[in-house]
C-alpha positions in Angstrom: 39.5 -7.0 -5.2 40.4 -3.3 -5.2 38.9 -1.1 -2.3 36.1 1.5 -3.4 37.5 4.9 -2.4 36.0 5.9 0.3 33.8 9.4 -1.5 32.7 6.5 -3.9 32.2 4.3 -1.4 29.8 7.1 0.1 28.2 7.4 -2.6 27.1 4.3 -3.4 25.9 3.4 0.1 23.4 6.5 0.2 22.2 5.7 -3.5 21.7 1.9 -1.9 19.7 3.8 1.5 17.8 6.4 -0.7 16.1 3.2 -3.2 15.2 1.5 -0.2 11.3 0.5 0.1 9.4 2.1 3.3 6.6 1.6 5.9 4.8 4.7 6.5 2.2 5.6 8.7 1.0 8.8 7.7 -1.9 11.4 9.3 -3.0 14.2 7.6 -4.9 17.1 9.7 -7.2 19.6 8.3 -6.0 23.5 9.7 -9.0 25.6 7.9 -11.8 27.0 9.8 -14.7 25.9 7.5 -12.9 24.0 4.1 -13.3 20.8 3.4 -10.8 18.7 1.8 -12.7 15.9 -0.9 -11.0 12.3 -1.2 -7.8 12.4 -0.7 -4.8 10.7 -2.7 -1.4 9.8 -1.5 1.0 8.6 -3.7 4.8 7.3 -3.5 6.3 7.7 -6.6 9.9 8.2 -8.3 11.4 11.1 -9.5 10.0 11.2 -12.8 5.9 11.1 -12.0 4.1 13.8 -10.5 0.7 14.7 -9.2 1.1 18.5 -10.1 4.1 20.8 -10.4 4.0 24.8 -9.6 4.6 27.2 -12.2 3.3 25.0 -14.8 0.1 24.3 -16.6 -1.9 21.6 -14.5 -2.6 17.9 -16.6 -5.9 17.0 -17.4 -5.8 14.9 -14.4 -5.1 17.2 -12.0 -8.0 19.5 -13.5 -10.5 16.7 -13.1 -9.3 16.1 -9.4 -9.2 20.5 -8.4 -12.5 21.4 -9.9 -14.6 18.2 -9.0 -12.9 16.2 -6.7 -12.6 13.2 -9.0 -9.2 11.1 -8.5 -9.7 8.7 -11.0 -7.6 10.1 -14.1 -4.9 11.1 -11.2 -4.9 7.1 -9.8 -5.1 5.8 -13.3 -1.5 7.7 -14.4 0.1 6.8 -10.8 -1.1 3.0 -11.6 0.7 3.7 -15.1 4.0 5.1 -13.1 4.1 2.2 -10.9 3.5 4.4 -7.7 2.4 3.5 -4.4 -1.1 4.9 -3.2 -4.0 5.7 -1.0 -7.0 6.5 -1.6 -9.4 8.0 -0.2 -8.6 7.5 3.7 -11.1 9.5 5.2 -13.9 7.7 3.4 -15.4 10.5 2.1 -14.6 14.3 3.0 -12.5 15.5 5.8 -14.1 18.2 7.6 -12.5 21.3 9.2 -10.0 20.7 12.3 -10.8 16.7 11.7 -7.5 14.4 10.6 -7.4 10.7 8.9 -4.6 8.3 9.4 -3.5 5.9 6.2 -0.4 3.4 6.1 1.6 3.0 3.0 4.1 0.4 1.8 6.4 1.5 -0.7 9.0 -0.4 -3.6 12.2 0.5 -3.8 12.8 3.7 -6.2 9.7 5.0 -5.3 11.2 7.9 -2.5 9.3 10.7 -3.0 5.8 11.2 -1.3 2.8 13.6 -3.0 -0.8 14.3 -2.1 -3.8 15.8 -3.2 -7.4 17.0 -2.8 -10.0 19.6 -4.0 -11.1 22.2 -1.2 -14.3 22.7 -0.9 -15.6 25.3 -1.3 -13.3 26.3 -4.0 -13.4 26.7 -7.7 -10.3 24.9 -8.4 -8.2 24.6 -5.4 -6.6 22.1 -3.7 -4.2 21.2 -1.0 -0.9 19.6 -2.1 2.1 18.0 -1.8 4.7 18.0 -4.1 7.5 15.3 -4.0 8.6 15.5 -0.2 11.8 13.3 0.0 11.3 10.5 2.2 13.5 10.5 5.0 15.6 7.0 5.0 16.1 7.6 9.2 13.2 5.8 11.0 11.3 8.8 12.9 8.3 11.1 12.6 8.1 14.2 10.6 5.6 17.1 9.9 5.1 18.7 6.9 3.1 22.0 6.3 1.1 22.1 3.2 -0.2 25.0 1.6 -3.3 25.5 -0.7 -2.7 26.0 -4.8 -5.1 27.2 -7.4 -5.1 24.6 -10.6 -5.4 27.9 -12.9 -8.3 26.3 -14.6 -11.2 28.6 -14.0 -12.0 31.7 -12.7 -12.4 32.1 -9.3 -15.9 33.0 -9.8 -17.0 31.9 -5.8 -20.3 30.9 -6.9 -21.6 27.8 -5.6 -23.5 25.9 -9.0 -24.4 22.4 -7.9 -22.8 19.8 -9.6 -20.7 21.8 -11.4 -17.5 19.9 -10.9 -17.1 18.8 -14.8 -13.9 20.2 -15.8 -14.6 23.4 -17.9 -17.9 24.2 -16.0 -17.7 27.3 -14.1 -18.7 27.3 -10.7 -18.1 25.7 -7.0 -19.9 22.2 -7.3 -20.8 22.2 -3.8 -21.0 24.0 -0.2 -20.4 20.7 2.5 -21.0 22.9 5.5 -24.1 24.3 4.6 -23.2 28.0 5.2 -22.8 29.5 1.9 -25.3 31.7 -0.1 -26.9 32.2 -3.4 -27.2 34.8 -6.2 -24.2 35.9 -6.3 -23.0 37.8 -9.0 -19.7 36.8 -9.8 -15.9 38.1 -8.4 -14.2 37.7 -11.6 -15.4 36.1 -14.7 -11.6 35.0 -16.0 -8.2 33.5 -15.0 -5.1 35.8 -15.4 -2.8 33.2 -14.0 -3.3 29.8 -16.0 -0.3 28.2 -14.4 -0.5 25.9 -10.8 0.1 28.5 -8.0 -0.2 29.4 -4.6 -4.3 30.5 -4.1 -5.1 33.7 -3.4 -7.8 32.8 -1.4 -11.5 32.8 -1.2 -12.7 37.2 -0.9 -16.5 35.9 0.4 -19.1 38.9 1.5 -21.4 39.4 4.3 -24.4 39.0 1.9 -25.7 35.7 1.5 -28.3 36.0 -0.8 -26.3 38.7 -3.5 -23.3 40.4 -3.1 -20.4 39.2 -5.8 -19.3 36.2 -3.8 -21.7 33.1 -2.9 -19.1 32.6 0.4 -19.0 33.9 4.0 -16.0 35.9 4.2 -16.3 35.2 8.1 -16.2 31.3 7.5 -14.8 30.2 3.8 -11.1 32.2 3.7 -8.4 30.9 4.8 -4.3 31.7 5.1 -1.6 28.9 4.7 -0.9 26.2 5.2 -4.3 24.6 5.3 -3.0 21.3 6.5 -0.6 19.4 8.8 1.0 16.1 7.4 2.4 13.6 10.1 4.5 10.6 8.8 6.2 8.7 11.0 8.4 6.4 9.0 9.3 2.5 10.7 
């Protein structure tokens, strides 16, 4: 049989390493001073599916998940793509400086690792990662991630119980207890309706008026809001 040349050689041999199925452990750490991430979901996946892409108009999915915290329409389409997931590792919500550890076995093909979850309090923001290239060299790694806004609704930064239905303004709840009431309102529309990098809650020091339902000592924040640890076996 003819030798391969050796650049095709090459090639072939890092196309074989990059398909290759994994064992991750993975921890993800909560940076923000008084966010809250809701359920988390972390998916291995090709390089065809997606939990959210930047510059572009967020999925139905992805609006259910950042203005309510619901991953259900976000698991059912990585289900449909054949990704790898977890969800949910924290059991509930992870609380400011707090982590939660999650291991994940994934199929060949699927080499790319995203995540996602709603901040709270937020109107539609979330924390995310976007199709970080698993490393085929056993090791640990950290990733930084920063905090997007879906560009679904308004950053309004009024805290309306139970208003997480997608297309009902409002912050559907305040986990920590410290935000405030009556607020009037910081904007009433959405200039950028693509995903992007949030701008960031303003909060006020008046918790019961002012524009903003937030603290603007407790509930801002800069990026990255999160430290992801995988250490791949």
């Amino acid at each position: 049989m003819k030798a391969l040349p050796l650049t095709l050689f090459a090639a072939c041999a890092v196309t074989s390493l990059a398909s290759q199925a994994a064992e991750l452990d993975i921890k993800l750490t909560n940076l923000t001073q008084g966010l809250h991430f809701t359920p988390i979901l972390i998916t291995a996946h090709n390089s065809d599916s997606k939990l959210f892409s930047v510059a572009m108009p967020a999925s139905t999915a992805l609006q259910t998940m950042a203005e309510g915290g619901n991953l259900e329409p976000l698991m059912t389409e990585a289900t449909a793509a054949n990704s790898d997931m977890v969800a949910n590792p924290a059991e509930g919500l992870l609380a400011p400086a707090s982590s939660t550890m999650a291991s994940l076995s994934t199929k060949d093909g699927n080499n790319y690792l995203s995540l996602t979850a709603m901040l709270l309090p937020t109107n539609d923001g979330f924390v995310g990662l976007d199709s970080w290239m698993i490393p085929t060299e056993a090791g640990t790694y950290t990733v930084y991630l920063n905090a997007y806004d879906a560009g679904t609704e308004a950053n309004d930064e009024l805290v309306v119980e139970g208003s997480g239905m997608p297309g009902t303004p409002g912050i559907p709840a305040a986990p920590g207890g410290n935000a405030g009431m009556n607020g009037s309102g910081v904007t009433s529309s959405e200039t950028n309706m693509m995903v992007h990098i949030h701008p960031g809650n303003l909060g006020d020091d008046d918790l019961e008026a002012g524009m903003s339902d937030l603290d603007n000592t407790v509930h801002r924040w800069l990026n990255p809001v999160a430290m992801l640890t995988v250490t791949v076996k």
